[in-house]
N, C-alpha and C positions, 0 to 999 in steps of 0.2 A: 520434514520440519522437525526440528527440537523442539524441545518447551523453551520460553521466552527468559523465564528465569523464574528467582521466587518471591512469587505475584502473585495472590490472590485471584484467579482468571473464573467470571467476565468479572471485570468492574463496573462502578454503578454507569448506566449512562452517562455521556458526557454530552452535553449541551453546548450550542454553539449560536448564534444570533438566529439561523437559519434552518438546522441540523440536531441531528442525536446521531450521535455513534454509538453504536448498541451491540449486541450479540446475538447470530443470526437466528432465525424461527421459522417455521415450516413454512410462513407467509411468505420468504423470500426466495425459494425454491425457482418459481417461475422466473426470477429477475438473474439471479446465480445464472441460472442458464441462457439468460440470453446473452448475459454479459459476458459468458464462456463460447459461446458460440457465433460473436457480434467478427464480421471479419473487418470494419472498422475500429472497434477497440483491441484487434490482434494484429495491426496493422505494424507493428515494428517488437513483436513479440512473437515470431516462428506461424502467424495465421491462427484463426480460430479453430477450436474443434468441432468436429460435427453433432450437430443438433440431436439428432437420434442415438448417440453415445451418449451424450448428456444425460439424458432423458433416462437413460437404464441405468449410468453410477451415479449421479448425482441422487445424494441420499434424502431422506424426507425433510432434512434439519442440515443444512450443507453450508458447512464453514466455521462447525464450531470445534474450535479450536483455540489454543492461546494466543494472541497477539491478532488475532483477525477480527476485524471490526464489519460491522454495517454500517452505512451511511445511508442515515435514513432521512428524505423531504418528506415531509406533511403525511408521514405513515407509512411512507413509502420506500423501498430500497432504493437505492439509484446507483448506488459502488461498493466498494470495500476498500478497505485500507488492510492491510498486511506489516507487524514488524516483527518480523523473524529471524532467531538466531540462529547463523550456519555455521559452525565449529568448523566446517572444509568446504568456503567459500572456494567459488572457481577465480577467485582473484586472490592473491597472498594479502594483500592488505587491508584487506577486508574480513578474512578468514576471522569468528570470533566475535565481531561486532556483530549488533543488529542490524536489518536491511530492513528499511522501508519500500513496502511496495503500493502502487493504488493501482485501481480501474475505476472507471465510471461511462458508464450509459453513453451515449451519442446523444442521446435527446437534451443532456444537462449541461455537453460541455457549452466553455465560455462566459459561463454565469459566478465564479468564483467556486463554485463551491468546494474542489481538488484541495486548492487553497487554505480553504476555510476546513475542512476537514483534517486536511493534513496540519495544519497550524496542531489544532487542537489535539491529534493522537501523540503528537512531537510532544506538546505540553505535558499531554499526562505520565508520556515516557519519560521525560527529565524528571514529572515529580516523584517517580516510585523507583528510578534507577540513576540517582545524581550522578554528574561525571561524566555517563558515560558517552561515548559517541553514537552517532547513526550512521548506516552508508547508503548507498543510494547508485541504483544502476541504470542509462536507458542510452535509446541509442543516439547520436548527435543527429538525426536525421529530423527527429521529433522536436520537431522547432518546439510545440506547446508545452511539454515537457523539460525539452532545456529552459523554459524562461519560469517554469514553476520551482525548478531545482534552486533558481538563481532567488526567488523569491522566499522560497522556505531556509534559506542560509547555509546550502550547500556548496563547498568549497570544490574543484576538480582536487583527485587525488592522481588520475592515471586516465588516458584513453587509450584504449586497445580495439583490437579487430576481432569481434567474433560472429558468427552466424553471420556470417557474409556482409559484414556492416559493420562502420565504425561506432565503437561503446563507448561511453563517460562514465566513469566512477568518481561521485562523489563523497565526502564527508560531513557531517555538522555536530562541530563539536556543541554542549548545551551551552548555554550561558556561566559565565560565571560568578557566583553570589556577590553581591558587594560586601564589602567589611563593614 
């Protein structure tokens, strides 16, 4: 991962009806890991890694980093949001922009909060980097995911074949100010 750009990195929490996006703390260690080792949430992302790998690199404070977020319920982790810039994306048109990534817990899906999460890290990425675009990768197999992409104002730019599965890349350009 690069650094995201120049941002101030964490930012103050961000609040949401439901949620904090925050930056991670040793309190989230045990959730990191199960969400890395969940072969439900690895389910169209190459499988989960194993638990006892985890357990030995996953650091005491794990995921702090620029652009990676905690999504925190009632104190709690439940996901992370990721928006990371790759200067040599494995898609040419993507190469350069930011990519939005998430996860979240089995226990959370279908309650909105992908959503609501992702709404909000979009937001605060248009307000400290106007212009720019987002992209957004996953595989078309993931029905819940294509219809969050469609939701968050993700446009298809390209679907290609990789890891043995067909992929959607999308884009979302931000809004544009009124006059």
């Amino acid at each position: 991962m690069t650094e995201l750009g120049p941002v101030a990195w964490p930012p103050a929490p961000i609040r949401t009806e439901r949620l904090v996006l925050r930056e991670s703390e040793a309190r989230d260690r045990a959730a990191f890991i199960e969400l890395h080792s969940s072969a439900e949430v690895h389910t169209y992302l190459g499988g989960p890694r194993p638990r006892d790998e985890l357990e030995r690199e996953v650091p005491e404070v794990p995921g702090r980093r620029p652009g990676t977020f905690v999504v925190d319920l009632d104190g709690a982790m439940i996901g992370q949001i990721q928006l990371v810039r790759e200067p040599e994306h494995h898609r040419p048109a993507a190469a350069g922009k930011v990519d939005l990534g998430y996860l979240f817990l089995p226990r959370v899906w279908g309650f909105g909060y992908a959503a609501e999460a992702c709404a909000a890290a979009l937001d605060w990425f248009d307000s400290v980097f106007p212009g720019e675009p987002v992209v957004l990768a996953t595989q078309t197999a993931n029905v819940a995911s294509m219809r969050l992409v469609a939701k968050l104002g993700f446009t298809e730019v390209e679907r290609f074949h990789a890891w043995d599965a067909e992929q959607w890349l999308g884009m979302r350009s931000p809004a544009t100010p009124s006059d």
